[in-house]
C-alpha positions in Angstrom: 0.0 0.0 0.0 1.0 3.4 -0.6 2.1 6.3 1.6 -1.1 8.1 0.1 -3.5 5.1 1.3 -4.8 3.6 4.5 -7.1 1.7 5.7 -10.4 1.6 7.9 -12.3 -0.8 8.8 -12.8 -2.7 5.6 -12.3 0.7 3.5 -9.3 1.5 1.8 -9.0 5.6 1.4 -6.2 6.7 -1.4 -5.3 10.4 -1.5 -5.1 11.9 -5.3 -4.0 15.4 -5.5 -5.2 17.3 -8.2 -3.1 20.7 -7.7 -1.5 22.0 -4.8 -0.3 25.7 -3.5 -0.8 29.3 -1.7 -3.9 30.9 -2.8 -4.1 34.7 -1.3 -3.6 35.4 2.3 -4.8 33.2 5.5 -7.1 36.1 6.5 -8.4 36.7 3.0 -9.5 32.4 2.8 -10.5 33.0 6.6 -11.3 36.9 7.1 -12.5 36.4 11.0 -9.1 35.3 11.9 -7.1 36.8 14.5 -3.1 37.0 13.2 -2.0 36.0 16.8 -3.7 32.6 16.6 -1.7 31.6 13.6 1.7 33.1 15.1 1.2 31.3 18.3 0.4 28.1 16.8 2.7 28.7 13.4 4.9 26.4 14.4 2.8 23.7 13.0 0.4 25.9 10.6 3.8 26.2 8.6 4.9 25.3 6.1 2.4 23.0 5.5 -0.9 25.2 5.4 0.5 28.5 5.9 3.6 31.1 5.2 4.6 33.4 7.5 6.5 35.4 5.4 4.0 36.7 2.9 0.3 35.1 5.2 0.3 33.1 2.2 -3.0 30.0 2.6 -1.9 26.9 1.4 -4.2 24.7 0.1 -4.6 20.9 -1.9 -7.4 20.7 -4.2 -7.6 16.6 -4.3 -10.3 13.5 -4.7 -10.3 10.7 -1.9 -10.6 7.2 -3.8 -12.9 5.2 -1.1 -12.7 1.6 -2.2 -15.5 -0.1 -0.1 -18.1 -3.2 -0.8 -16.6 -4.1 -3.7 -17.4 -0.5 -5.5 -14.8 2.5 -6.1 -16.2 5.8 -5.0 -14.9 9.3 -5.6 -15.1 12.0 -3.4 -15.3 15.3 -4.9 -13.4 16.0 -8.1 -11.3 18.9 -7.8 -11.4 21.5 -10.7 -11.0 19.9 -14.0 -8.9 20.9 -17.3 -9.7 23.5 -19.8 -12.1 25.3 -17.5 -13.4 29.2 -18.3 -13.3 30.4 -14.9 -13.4 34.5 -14.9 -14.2 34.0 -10.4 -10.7 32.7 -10.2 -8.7 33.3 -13.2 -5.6 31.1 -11.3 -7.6 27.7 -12.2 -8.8 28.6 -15.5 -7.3 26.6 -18.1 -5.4 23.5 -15.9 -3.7 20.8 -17.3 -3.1 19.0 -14.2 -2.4 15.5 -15.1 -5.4 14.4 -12.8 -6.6 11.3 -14.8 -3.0 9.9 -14.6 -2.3 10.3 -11.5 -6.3 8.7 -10.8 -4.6 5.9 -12.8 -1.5 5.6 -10.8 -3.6 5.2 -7.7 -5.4 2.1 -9.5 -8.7 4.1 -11.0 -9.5 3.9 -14.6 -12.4 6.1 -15.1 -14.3 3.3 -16.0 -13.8 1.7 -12.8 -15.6 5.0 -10.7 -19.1 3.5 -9.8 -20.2 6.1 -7.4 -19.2 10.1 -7.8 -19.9 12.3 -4.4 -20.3 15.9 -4.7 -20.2 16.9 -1.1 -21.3 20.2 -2.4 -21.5 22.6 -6.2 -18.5 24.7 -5.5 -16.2 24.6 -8.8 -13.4 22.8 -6.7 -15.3 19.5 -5.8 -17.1 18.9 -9.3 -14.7 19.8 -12.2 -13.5 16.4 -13.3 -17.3 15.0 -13.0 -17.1 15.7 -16.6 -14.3 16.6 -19.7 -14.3 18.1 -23.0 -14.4 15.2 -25.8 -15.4 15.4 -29.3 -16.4 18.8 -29.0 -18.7 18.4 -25.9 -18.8 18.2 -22.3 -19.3 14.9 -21.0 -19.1 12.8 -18.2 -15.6 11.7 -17.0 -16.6 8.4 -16.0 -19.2 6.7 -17.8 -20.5 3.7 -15.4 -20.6 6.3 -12.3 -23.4 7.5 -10.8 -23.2 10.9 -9.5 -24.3 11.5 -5.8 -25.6 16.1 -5.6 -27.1 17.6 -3.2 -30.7 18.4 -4.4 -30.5 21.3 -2.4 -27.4 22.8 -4.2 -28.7 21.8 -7.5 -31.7 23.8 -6.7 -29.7 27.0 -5.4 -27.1 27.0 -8.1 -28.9 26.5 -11.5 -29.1 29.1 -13.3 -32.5 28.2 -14.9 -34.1 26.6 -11.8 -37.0 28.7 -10.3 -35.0 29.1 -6.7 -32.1 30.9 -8.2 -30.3 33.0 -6.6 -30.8 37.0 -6.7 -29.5 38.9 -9.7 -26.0 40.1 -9.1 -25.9 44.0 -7.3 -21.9 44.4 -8.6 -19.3 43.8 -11.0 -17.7 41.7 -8.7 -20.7 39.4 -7.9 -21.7 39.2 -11.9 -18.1 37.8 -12.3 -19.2 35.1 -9.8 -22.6 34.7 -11.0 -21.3 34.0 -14.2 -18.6 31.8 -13.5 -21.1 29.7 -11.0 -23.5 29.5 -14.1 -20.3 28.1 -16.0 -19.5 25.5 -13.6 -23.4 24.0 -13.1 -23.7 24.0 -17.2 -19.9 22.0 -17.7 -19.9 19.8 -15.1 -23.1 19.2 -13.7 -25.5 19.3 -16.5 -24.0 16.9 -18.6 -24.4 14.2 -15.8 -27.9 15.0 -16.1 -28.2 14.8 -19.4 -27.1 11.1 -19.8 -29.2 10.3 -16.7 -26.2 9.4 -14.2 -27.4 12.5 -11.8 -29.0 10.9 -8.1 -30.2 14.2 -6.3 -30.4 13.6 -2.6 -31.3 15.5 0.5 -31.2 14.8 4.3 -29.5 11.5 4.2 -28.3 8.9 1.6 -26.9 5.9 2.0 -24.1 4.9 -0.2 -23.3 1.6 1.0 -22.8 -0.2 4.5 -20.3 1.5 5.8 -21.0 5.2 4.2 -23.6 7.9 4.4 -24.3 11.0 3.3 -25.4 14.1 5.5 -26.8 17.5 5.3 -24.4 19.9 6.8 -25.7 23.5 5.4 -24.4 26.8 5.8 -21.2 26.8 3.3 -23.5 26.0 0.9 -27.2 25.2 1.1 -26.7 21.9 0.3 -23.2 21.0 1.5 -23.0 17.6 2.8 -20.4 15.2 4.6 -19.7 11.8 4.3 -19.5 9.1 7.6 -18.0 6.1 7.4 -18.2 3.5 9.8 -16.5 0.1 9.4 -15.6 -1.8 12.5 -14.2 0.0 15.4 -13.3 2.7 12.7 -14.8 6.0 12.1 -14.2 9.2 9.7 -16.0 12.1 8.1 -15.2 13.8 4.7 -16.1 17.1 5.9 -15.7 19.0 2.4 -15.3 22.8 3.0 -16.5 22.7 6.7 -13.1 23.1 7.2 -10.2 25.2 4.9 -7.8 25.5 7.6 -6.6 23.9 11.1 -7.2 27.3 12.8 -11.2 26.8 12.3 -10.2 23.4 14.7 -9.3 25.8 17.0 -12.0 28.2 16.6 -14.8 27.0 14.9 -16.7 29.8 14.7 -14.6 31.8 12.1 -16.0 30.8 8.6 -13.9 30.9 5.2 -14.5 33.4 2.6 -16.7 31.0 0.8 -19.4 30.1 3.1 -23.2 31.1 2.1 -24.8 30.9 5.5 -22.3 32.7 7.9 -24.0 31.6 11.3 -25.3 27.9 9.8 -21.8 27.0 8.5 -20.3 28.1 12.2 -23.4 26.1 13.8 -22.3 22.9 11.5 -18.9 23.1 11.9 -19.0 23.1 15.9 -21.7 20.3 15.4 -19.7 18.6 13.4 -16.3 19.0 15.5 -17.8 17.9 18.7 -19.4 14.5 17.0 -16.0 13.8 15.9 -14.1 14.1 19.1 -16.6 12.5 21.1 -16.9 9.3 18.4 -13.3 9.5 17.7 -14.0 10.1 14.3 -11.1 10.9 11.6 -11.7 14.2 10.2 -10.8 14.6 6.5 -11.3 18.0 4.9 -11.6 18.7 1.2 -8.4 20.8 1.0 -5.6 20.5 3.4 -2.2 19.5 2.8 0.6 18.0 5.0 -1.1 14.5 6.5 -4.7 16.0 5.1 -6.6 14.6 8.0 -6.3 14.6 11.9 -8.3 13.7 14.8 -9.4 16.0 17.3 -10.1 16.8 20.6 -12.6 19.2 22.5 -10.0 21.9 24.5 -12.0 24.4 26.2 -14.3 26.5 23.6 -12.9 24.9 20.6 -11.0 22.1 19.6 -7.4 21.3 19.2 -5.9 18.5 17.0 -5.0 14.9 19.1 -3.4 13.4 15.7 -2.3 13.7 12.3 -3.6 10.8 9.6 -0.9 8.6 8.0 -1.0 10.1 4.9 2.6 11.3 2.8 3.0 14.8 3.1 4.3 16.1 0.1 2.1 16.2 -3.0 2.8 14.3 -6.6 5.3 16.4 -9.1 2.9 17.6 -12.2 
């Protein structure tokens, strides 16, 4: 097994980074962030998911390969290649290599038989699909694609619960590119009739379900698993950073729902310590996961996950 796999239960989770690097400043990703909690805890914020030097956030954007009952599930697909992104120009275009390093890792895309979008956000649903013969279709044909029906309802731009019409430049940028995302990589899964829209729970298999957990997006979900003695939770973008371990109240840039997504995260955080549940985030780097631990009005991390530190070359 490789340094990018372990184990739980009777599920094998393989890490597959898509891109890794600094993306603005910590306080720009997290803006309720107080500087002294990253200096007095930078001595393990850095380098890993933060540099002093210029408060640079660092970030993976990467797919956990859950290979359970049999069945080879994805979750979340990063950003994709050959994207029109205008809301952030830095992931427009990629060629990342993905598919061969989802090879590398033992996944042809025919192989995928369940997709999970733990939410609509461009960074967990770009490879759902890619451009072939002059059309965007879905990257792996035999899948079927697990979206929250209540993201699907907020974010398409033809749906009748919409979103409002953008007041600024700034948010008809993001409009726009939002609208780009839903119509490349979620419509076409629609189209050839691989979408499942879900809401409250789903069950995946035996030893994974899918939850509601609102407020970064409407529909934003995690995923348990349970399998044995063991016990971990794909918390998408509940988390961006450690520091929101620490205080879970402060909310990244992207969240919808500033007082849900606090509510969810703290929920969330306190199930975990208390079941001794593995928390695995959507984008962190270094080991990518940890356990946790309640300390005080927050949490603090008890343990770092197995997995290698340092991310594939391109």
């Amino acid at each position: 097994m490789s340094a990018d796999s372990i184990v739980l239960g009777e599920v094998q989770i393989t890490r597959v980074i898509e891109w890794s690097g600094p993306i603005r400043t910590a306080r720009f990703i997290i803006p309720d962030s107080d500087e002294a909690v990253w200096r007095r805890n930078q001595e393990w914020l850095a380098p890993d998911f933060w540099t002093p030097a210029d408060d640079a956030y660092r970030c993976h954007i990467q797919t956990w390969v859950l290979r359970s009952e049999g069945r080879t599930i994805l979750v979340d697909t990063g950003v994709g290649d050959d994207r029109e992104r205008p809301q952030v120009p830095r992931f427009a275009g990629l060629k990342t290599g993905y598919l061969d390093r989802l090879r590398a890792a033992g996944v042809a895309p025919e192989d995928v038989d369940v997709v999970v979008n733990t939410h609509i956000h461009y960074d967990h649903v770009g490879w759902n699909t890619e451009w072939r013969d002059g059309a965007w279709v879905p990257t792996f044909p035999n899948a079927t694609y697990l979206i929250p029906r209540l993201d699907h309802l907020y974010f398409d731009p033809d749906g009748d619960r919409r979103r409002r019409a953008p007041r600024d430049e700034h948010e008809r940028i993001r409009w726009e590119g939002s609208k780009l995302v839903f119509e490349d990589s979620i419509a076409p899964v629609h189209r050839t009739g691989q979408a499942v829209l879900w809401e409250g729970t789903h069950r995946v298999d035996g030893n994974l379900l899918l939850e509601a957990a609102p407020g970064h997006t409407p529909g934003s979900s995690v995923l348990t698993l349970r399998s044995g003695a063991d016990r971990a939770v794909f918390v998408g973008d509940l988390l961006h950073s450690p520091v929101q371990v620490l205080e879970p109240r402060w909310n990244s840039c992207f969240c919808d729902d500033l007082r849900l997504a606090a509510r969810t995260r703290r929920a969330h955080l306190a199930r975990a310590a208390e079941q001794h549940e593995l928390v695995i985030p959507a984008h962190w780097p270094g080991h990518g996961a940890a356990e946790v631990r309640a300390d005080g009005d927050g949490f603090a991390i008890s343990a770092w996950a197995p997995f290698a530190e340092e991310p594939p070359s391109a």
